[in-house]
C-alpha positions as CSV (number, residue, x, y, z in Angstrom):
1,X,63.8,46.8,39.4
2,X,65.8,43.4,40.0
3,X,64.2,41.3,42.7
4,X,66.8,40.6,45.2
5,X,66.8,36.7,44.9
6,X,67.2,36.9,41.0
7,X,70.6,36.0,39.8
8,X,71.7,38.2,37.1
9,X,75.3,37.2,35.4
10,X,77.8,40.4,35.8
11,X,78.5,40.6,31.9
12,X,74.2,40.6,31.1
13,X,73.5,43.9,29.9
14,X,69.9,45.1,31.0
15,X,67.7,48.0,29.4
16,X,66.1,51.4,31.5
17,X,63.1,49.9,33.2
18,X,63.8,46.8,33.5
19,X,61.4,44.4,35.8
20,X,63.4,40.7,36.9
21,X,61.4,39.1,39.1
22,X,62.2,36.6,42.1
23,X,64.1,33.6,41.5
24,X,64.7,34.2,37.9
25,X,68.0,33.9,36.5
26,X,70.2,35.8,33.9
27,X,72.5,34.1,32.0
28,X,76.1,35.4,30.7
29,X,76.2,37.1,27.3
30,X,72.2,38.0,27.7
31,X,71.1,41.5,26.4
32,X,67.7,42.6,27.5
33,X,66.1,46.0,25.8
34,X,64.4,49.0,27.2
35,X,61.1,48.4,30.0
36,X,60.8,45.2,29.2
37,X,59.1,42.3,32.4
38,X,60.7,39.4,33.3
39,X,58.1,37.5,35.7
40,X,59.7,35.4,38.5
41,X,61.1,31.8,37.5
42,X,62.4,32.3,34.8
43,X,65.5,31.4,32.9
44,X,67.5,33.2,30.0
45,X,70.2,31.6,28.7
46,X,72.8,33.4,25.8
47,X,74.2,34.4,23.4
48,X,70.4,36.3,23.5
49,X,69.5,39.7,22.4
50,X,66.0,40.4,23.9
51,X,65.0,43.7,22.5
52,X,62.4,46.4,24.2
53,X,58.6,46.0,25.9
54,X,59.2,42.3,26.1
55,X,57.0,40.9,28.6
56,X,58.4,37.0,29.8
57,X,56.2,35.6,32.5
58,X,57.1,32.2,34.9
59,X,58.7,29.3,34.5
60,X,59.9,30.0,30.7
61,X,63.2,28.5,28.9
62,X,64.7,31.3,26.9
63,X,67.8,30.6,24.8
64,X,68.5,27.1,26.1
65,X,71.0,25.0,24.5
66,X,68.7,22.8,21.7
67,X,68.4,19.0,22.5
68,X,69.6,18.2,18.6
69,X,72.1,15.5,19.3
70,X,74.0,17.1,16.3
71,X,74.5,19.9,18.8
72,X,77.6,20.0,20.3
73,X,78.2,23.2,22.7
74,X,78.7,25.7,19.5
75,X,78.3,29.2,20.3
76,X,75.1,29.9,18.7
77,X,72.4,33.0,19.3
78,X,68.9,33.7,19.6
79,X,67.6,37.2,18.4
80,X,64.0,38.5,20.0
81,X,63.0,42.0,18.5
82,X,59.8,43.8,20.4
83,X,56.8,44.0,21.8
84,X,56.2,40.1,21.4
85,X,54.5,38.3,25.0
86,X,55.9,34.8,25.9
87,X,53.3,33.6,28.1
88,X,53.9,30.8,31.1
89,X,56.4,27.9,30.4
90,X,57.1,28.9,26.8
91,X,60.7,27.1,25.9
92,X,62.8,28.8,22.9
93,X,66.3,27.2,21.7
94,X,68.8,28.7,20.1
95,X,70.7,27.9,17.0
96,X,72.7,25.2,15.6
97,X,76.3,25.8,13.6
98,X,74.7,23.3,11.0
99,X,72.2,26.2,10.1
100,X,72.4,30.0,10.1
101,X,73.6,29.4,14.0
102,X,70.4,32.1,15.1
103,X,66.8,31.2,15.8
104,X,64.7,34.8,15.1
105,X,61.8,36.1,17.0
106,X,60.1,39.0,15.0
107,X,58.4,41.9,16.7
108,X,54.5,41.9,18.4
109,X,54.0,38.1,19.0
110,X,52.0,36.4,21.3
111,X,53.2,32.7,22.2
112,X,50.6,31.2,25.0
113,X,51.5,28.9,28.0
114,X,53.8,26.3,26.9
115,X,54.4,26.8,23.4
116,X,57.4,25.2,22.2
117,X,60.0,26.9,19.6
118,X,62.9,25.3,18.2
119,X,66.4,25.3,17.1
120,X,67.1,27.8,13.8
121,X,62.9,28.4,13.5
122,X,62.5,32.2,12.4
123,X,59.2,33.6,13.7
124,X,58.0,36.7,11.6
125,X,55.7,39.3,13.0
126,X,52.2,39.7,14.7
127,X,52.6,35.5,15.0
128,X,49.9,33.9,17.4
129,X,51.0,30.6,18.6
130,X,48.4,29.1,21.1
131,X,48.9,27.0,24.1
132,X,51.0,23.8,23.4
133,X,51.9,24.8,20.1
134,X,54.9,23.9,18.8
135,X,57.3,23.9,15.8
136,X,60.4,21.8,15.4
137,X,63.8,22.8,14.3
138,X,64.4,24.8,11.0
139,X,60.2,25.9,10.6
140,X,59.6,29.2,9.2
141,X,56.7,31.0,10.5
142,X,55.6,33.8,8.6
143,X,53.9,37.6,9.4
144,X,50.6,36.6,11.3
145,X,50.0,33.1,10.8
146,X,48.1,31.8,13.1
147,X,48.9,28.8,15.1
148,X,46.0,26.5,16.9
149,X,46.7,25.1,20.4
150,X,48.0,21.8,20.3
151,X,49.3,22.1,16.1
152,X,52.8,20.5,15.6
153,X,54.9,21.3,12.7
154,X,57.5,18.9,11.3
155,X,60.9,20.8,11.0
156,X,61.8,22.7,8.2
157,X,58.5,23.4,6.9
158,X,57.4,26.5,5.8
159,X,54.5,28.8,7.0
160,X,53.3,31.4,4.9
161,X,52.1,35.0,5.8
162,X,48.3,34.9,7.0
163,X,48.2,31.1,7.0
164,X,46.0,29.7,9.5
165,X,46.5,26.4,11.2
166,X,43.5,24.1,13.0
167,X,44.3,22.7,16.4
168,X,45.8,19.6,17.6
169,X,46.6,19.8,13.5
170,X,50.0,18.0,12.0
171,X,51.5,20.1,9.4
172,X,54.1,17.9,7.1
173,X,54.1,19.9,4.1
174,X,54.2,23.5,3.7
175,X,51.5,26.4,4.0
176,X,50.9,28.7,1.2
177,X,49.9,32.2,2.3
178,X,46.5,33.1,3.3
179,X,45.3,29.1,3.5
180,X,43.8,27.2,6.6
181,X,44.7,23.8,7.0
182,X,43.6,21.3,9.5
183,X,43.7,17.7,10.7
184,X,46.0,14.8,11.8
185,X,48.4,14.9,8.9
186,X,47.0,18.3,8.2
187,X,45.0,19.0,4.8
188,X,43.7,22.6,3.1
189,X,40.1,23.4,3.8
190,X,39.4,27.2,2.5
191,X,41.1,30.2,2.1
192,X,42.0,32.5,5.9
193,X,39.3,34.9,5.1
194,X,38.1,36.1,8.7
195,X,42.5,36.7,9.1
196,X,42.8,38.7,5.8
197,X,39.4,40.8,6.3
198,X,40.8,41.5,10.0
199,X,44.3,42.3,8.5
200,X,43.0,45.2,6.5
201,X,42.8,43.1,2.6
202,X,40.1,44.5,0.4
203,X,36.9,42.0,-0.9
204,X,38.2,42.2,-4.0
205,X,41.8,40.8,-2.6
206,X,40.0,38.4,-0.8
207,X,38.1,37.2,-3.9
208,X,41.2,36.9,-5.9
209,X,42.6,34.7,-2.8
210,X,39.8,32.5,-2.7
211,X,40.2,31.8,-6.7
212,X,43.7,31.2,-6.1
213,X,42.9,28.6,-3.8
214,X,40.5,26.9,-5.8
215,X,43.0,26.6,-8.9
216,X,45.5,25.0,-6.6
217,X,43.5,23.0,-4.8
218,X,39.6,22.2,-6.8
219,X,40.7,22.2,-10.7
220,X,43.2,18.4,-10.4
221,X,46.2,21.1,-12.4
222,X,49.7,20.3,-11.4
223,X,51.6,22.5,-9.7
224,X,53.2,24.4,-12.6
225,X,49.9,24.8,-14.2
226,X,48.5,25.7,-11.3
227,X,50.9,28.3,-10.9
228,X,50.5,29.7,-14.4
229,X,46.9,30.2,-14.1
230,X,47.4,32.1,-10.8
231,X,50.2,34.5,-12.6
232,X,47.5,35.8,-14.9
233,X,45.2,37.0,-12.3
234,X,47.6,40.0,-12.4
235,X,50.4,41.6,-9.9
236,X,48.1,42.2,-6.7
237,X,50.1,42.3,-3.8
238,X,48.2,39.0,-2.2
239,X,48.5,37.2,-5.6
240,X,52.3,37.8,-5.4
241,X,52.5,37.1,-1.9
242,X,50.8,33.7,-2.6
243,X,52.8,32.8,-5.4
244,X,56.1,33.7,-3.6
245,X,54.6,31.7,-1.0
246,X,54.6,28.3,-2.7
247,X,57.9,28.8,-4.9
248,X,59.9,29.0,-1.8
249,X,58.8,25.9,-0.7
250,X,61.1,23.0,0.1
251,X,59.0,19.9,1.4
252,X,56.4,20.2,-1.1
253,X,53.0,22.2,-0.3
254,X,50.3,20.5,1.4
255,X,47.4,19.6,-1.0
């Protein structure tokens, strides 16, 4: 149902079931999947593909032009998969030509009231992003990291899978997997271990995630002998997944 005080654009293509509440408006070249909510107030803006059970509720920004003073009208896109909740006053921007052109929202992701995310960030799956959280341009955010309310990430750092981030934390460097990190410029603490017990990892994977922490972080190696050491706990899928974790880094991880 389309309230009739929303304004949608005539080229918008919307979905079976479709709820667009009052006052909200739909932008030209916006796609909107299958029974997704739209809650009055709010504003989607394209190139956007929106895909199905999407709830959006008041007074959120979806694929706005970005701010970035390098940006300069370009036809860029945002992509939102499914089942993710964008809670009250979220803002998302799309793209810039200077990256991929495309900021990425994953599938079954919950971003509270006014959680901010920029230009080219790509947002994984099962992502929690609490109120007033927000990452600047170029972040990656992987598969159910966990982000405090308040925590600001500098742009183009990396998040990795089942990371877990402290609030009102800075983040300046870049997450391995599985680690929680906290404070104002952010520093590691201890390994996620409540997040990887609830996401279904064995003791014995969490053990071998907790010694991987401590030979990054406790024994004073360097990096590459740090990563050695981790290599010859063996091929376990959360020793890989840390390890991938810290070699795709760009800004340097935080220790």
């Amino acid at each position: 149902m389309i309230h009739p005080s929303a304004v949608v654009d005539g080229s918008a293509v919307i979905g079976n079931n479709v709820n667009i509440g009052p006052w909200t408006y739909i932008g030209p070249n916006v796609e909107i999947g299958d029974d997704c909510s739209i809650a009055s107030h709010v504003v989607i803006k394209g190139p956007t593909v929106i895909g199905k059970r999407n709830q959006i509720y008041q007074f959120s920004s979806v694929g706005e032009d970005t701010p970035d003073l390098k940006y300069k009208g370009e036809s860029t896109r945002l992509l939102i998969g499914d089942n993710n909740t964008i809670r009250e006053g979220v803002t998302i921007h799309r793209g810039t030509v200077q990256d991929k052109g495309v900021t990425e929202i994953g599938n079954n992701n919950l971003l509270m009231a006014y959680v901010h995310v920029g230009h080219d960030c790509v947002l994984g799956d099962n992502v929690v992003m609490t109120n007033n959280a927000a990452v600047a341009g170029h972040v990656y955010v992987g598969d159910w990291a966990i982000l405090s309310g308040f925590a600001m990430v500098h742009q183009y750092v990396h998040l990795g899978a089942h990371c877990f981030i402290g609030p009102a934390s800075f983040i300046y460097h870049d997450v391995p997997a599985g680690v929680t990190v906290s404070g104002s410029p952010a520093e590691p603490r201890t390994i996620n271990r409540e997040g990887l017990k609830r996401r279904g990892f064995t003791a014995e994977q969490i053990s071998l995630a907790n010694r991987m922490y401590k030979i990054l972080y406790r024994r004073g190696l360097r990096l590459e002998e740090a990563l050695l050491s981790i290599s010859d706990l063996g091929d376990d899928p959360i020793v890989l997944m840390f390890i991938e974790s810290v070699e795709r880094s760009t800004r340097g991880i935080i220790r």
